[in-house]
MDAnalysis code that builds the backbone (N, CA, C; Angstrom):
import MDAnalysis as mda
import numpy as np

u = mda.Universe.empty(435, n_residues=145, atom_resindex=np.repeat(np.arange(145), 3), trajectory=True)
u.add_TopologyAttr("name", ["N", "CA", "C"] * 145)
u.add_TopologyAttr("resid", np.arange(1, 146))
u.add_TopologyAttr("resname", ["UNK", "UNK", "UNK", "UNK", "UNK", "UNK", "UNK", "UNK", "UNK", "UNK", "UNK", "UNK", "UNK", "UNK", "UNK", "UNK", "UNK", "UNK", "UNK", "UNK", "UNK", "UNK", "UNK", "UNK", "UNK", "UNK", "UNK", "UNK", "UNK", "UNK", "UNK", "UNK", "UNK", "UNK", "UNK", "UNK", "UNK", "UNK", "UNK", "UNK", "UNK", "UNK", "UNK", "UNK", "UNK", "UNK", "UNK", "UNK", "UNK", "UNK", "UNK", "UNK", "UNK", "UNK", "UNK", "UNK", "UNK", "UNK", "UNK", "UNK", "UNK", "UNK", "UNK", "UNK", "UNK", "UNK", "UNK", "UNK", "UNK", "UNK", "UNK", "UNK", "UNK", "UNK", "UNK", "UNK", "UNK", "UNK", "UNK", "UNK", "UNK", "UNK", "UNK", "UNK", "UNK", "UNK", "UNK", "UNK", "UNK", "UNK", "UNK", "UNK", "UNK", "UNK", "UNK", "UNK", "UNK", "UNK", "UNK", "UNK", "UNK", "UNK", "UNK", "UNK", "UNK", "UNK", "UNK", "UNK", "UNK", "UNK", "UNK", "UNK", "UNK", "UNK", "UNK", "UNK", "UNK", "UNK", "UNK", "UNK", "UNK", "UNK", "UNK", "UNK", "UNK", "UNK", "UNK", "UNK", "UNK", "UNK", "UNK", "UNK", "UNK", "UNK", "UNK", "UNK", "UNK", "UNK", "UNK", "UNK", "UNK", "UNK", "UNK", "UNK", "UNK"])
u.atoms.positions = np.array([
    [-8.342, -17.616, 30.863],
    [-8.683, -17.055, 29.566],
    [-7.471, -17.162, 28.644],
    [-7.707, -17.765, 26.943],
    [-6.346, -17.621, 26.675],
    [-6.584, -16.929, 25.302],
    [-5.406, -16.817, 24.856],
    [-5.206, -15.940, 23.700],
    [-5.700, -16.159, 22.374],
    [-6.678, -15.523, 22.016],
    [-7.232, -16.602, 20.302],
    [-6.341, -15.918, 18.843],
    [-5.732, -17.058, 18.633],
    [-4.518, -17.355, 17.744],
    [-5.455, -17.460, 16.557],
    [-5.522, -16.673, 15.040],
    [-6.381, -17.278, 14.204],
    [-5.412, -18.098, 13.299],
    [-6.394, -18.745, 12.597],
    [-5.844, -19.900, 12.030],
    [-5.755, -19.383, 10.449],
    [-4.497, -20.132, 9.471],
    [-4.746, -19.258, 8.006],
    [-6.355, -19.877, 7.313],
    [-6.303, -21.352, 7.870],
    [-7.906, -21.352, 7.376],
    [-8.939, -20.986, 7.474],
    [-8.990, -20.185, 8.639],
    [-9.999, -19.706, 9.521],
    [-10.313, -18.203, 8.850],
    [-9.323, -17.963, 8.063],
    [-9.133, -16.391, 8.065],
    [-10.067, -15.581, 6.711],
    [-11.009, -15.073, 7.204],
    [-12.125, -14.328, 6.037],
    [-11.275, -13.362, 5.351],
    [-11.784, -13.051, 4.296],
    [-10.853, -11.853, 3.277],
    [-12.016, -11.248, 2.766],
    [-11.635, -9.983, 2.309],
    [-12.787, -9.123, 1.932],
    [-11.840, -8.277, 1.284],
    [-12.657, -7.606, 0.364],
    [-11.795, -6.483, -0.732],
    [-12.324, -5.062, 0.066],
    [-11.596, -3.853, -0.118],
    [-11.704, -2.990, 0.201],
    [-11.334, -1.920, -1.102],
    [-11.775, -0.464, -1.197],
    [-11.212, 0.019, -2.217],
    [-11.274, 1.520, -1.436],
    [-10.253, 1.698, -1.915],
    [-9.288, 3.491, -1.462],
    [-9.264, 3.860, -3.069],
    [-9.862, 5.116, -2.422],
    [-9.774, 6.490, -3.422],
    [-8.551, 7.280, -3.358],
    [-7.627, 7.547, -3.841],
    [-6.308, 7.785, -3.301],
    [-6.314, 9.630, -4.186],
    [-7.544, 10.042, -4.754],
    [-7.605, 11.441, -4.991],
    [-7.337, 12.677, -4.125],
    [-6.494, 13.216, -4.136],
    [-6.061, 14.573, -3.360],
    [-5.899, 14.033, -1.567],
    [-5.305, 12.905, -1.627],
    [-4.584, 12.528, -0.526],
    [-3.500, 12.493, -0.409],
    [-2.423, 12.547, 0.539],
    [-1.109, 12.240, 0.570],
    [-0.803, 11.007, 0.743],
    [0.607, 11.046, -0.231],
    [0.970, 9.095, -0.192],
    [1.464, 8.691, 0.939],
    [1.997, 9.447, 1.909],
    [2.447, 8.345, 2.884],
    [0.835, 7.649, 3.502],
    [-0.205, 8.905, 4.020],
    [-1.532, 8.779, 4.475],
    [-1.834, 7.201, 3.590],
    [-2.269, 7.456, 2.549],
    [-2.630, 6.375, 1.837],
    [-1.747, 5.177, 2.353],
    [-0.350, 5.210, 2.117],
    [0.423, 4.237, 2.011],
    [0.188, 3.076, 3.348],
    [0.054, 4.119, 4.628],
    [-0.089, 3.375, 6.068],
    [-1.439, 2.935, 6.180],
    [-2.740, 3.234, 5.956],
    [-3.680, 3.183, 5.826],
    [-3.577, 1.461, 4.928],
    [-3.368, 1.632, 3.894],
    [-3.307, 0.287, 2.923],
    [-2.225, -0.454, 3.893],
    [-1.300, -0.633, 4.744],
    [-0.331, -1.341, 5.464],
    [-1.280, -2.366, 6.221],
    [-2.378, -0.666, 6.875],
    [-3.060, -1.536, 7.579],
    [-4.090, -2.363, 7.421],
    [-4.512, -2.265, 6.799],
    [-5.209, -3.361, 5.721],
    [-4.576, -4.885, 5.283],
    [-3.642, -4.575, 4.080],
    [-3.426, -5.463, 4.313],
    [-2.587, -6.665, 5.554],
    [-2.293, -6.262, 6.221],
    [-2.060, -6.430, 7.736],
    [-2.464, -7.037, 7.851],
    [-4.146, -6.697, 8.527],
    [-5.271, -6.830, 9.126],
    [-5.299, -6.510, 10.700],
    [-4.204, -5.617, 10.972],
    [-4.601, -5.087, 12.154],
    [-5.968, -3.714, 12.555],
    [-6.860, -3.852, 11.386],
    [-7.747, -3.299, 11.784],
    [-8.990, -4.585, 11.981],
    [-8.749, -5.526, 12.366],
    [-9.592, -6.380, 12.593],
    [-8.785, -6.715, 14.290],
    [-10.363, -7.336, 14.969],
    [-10.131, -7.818, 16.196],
    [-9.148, -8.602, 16.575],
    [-9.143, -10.340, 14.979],
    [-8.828, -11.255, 15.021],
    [-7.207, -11.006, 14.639],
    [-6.539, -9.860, 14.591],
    [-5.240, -9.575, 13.953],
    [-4.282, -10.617, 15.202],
    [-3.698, -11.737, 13.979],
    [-2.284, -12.542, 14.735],
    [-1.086, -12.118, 13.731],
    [-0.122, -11.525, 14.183],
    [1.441, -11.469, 13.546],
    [1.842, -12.380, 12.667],
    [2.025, -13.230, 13.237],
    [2.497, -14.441, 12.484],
    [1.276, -14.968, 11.246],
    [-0.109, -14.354, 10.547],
    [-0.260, -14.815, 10.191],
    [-1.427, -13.943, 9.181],
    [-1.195, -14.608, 7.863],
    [-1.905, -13.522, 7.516],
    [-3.006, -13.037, 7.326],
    [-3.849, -12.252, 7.659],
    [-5.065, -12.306, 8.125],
    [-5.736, -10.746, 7.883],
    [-4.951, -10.184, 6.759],
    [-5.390, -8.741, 6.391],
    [-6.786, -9.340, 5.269],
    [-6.825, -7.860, 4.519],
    [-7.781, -8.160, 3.750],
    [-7.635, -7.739, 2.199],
    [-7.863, -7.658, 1.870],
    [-7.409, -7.717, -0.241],
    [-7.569, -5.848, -0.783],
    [-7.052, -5.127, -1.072],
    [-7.437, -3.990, -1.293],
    [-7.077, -3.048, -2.848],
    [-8.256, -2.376, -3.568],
    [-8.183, -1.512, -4.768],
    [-7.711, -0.362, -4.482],
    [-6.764, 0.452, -4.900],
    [-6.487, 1.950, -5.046],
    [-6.432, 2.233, -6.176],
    [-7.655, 3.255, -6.171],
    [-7.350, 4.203, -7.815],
    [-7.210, 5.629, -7.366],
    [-7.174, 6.102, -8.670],
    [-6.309, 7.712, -8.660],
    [-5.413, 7.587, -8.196],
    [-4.394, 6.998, -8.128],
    [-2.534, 7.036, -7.899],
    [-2.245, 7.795, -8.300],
    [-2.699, 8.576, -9.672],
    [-2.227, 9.795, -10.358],
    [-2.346, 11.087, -9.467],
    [-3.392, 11.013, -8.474],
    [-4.190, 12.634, -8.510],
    [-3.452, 12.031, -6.647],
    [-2.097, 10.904, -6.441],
    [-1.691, 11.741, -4.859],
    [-0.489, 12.708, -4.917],
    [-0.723, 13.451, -3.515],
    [0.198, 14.956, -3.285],
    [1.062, 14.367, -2.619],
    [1.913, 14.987, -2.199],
    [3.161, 15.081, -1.164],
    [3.156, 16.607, -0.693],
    [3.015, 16.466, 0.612],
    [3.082, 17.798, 1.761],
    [4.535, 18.121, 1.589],
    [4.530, 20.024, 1.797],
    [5.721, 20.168, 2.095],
    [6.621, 20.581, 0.737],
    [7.550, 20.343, 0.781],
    [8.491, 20.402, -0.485],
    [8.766, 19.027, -0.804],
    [8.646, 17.865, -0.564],
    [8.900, 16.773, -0.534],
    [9.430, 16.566, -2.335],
    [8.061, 17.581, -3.043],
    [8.645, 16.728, -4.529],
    [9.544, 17.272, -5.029],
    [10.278, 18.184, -4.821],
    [11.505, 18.771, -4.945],
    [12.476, 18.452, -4.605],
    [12.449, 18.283, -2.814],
    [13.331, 17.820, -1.917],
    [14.088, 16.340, -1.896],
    [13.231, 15.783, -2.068],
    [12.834, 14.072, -2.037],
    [13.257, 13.307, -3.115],
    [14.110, 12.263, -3.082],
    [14.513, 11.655, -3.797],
    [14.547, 10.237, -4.134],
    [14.305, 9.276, -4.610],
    [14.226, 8.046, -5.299],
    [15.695, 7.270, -5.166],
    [16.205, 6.835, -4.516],
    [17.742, 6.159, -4.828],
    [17.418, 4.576, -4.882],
    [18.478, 4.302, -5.929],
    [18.572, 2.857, -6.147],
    [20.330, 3.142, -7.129],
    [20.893, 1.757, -6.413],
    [22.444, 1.299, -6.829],
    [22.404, 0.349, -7.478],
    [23.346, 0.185, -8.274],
    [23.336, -0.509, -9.025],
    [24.433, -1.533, -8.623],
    [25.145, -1.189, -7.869],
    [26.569, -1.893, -7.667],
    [27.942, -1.955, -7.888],
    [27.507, -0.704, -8.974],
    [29.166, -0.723, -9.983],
    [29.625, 0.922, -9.238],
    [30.713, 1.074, -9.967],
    [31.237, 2.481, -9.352],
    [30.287, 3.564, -9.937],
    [29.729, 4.582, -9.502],
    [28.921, 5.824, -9.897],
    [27.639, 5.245, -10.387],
    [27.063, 4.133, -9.970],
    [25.851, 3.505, -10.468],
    [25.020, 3.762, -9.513],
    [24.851, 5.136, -8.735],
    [24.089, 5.702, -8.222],
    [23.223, 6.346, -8.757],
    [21.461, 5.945, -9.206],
    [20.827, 6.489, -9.580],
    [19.388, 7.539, -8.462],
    [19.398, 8.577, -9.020],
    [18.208, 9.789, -8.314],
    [17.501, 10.256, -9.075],
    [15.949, 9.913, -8.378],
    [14.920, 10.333, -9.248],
    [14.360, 11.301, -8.337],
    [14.130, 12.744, -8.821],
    [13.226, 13.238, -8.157],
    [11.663, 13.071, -7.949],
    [11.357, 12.680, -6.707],
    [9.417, 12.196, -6.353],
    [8.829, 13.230, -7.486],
    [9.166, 14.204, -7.964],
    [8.215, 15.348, -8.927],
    [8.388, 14.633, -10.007],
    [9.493, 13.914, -10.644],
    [8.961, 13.308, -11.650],
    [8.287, 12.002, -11.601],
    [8.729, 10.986, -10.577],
    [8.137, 10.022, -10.154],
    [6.691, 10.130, -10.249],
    [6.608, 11.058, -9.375],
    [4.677, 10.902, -9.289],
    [3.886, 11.436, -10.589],
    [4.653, 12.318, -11.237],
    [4.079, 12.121, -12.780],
    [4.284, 11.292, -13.758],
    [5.190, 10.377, -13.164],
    [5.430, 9.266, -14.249],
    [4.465, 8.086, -14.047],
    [4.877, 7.816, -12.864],
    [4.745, 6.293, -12.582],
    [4.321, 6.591, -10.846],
    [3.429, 6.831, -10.838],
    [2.748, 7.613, -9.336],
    [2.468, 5.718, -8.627],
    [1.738, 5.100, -9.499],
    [1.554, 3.546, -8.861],
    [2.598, 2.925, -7.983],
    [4.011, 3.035, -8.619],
    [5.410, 2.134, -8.268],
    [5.525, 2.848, -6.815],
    [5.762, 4.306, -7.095],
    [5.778, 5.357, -5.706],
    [5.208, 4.400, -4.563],
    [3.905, 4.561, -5.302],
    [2.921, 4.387, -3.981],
    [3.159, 2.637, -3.186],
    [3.362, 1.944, -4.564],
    [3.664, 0.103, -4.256],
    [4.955, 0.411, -3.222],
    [6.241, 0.989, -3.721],
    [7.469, 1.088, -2.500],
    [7.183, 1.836, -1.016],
    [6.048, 2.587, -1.205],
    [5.362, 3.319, 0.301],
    [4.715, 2.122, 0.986],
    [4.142, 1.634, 0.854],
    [3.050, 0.393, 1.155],
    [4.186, -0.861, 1.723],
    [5.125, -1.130, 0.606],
    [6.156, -2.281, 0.968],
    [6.957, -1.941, 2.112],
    [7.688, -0.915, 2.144],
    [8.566, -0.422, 3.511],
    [7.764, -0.566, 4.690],
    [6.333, 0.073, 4.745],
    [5.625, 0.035, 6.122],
    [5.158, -1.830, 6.124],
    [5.293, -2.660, 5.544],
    [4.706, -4.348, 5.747],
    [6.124, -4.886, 6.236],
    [5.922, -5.838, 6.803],
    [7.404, -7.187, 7.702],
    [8.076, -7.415, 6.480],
    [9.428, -7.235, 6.689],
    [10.640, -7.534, 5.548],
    [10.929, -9.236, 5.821],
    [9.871, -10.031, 5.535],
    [9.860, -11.360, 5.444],
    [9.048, -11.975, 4.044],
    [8.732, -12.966, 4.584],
    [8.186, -14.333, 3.709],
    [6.588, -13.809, 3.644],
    [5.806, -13.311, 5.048],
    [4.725, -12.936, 5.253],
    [4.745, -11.550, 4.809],
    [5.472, -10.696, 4.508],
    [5.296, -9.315, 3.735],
    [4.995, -9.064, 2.664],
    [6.244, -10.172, 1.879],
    [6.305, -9.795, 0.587],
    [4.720, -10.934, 0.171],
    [4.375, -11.642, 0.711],
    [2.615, -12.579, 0.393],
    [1.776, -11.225, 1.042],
    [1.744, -10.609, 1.562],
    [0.894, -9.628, 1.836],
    [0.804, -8.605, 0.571],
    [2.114, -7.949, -0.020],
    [2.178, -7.027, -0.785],
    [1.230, -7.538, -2.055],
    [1.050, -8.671, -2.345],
    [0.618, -9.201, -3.705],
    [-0.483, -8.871, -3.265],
    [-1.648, -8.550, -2.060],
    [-2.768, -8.313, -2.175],
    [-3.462, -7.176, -2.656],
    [-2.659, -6.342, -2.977],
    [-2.848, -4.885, -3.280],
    [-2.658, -4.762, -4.678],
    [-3.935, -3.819, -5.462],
    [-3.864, -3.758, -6.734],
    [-3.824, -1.924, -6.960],
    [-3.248, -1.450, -7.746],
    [-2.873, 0.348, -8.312],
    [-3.257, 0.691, -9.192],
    [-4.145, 1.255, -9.121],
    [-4.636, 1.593, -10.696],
    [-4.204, 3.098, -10.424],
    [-3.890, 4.287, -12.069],
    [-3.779, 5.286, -11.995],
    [-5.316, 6.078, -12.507],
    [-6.000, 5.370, -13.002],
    [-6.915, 6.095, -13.357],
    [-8.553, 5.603, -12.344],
    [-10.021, 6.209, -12.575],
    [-10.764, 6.129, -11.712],
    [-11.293, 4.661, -11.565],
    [-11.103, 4.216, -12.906],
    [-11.377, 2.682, -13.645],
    [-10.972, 1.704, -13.088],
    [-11.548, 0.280, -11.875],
    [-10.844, -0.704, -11.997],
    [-11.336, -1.932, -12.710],
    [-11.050, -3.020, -12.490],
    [-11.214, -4.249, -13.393],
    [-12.062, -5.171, -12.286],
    [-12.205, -4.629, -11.273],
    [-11.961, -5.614, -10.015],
    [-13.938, -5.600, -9.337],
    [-14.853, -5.118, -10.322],
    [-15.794, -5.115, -9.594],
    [-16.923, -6.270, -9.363],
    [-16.017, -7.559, -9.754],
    [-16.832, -9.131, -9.882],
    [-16.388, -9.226, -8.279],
    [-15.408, -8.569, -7.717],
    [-15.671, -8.579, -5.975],
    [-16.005, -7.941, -5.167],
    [-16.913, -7.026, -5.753],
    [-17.445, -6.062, -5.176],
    [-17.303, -5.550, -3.952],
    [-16.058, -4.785, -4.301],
    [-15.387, -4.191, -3.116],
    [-16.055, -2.924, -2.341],
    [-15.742, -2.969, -1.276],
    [-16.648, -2.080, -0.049],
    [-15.447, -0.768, -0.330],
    [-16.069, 0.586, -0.461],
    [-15.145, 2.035, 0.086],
    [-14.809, 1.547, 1.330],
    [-13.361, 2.192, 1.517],
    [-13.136, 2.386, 2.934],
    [-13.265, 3.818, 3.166],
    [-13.532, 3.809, 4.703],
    [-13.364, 5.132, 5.085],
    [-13.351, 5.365, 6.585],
    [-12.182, 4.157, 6.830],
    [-11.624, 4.434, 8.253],
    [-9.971, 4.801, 8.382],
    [-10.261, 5.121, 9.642],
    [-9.020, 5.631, 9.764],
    [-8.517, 7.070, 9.593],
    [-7.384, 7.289, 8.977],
    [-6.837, 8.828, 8.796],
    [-6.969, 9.045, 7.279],
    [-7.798, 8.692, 6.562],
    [-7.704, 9.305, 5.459],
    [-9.301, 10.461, 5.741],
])
């Protein structure tokens, strides 16, 4: 018996769409990993990509458990001396709740060539509205959400 390797031509795609209302972002974030992945399919090979295409709306309306939006912080350097910048997640997620959620999603995918082609499959909307219904995407509602 041997191992069935799928092929990138071989590989079906399908849209999926997450409601991301009064959920938590990491929940969301791993959930969409796995997706676009496609390790919720049988045919899931590593090396190849074989997830599936996915909508999230309400980016606006996710929580963070805990104290997180207080606690929790945003860092990015700049390179120079004191070009240490901190955003607190409390303003983040009222600003720009989408970006949040795009850097949650990117950390959990392979820090390669096949990650960053995975990340482009994922679209954020903040409001209930998408653009995307000429692919008439299926709800999900597996997993831990």
């Amino acid at each position: 018996m041997s191992t069935y390797m799928a092929k990138p031509a071989t590989v079906e795609k399908k849209w999926y769409l997450i409601d991301a209302s009064g959920k938590a972002l990491g929940r969301v974030a791993s959930e969409a990993a796995v997706i676009l992945r496609g390790k919720h399919k049988a045919t899931f090979t590593p090396n190849v990509d074989c997830g599936d295409n996915l909508i999230i709306i309400n980016s606006d309306k996710l929580t963070l458990t805990g104290k997180k939006d207080e606690q929790k912080y945003f860092k990015r350097f700049s390179g120079y001396q004191s070009g240490l910048h901190l955003t607190q997640y409390k303003t983040m997620m009222a600003n720009e709740s989408d970006v949040a959620l795009m850097r949650a999603i990117k950390g959990m995918l392979p820090k390669n060539s096949l990650g960053r082609k995975m990340a482009t499959h994922v679209l954020i909307y903040k409001g209930p509205e998408h653009k995307n219904q000429a692919q008439k995407p299926e709800v999900w509602n597996g997993g831990n959400l």
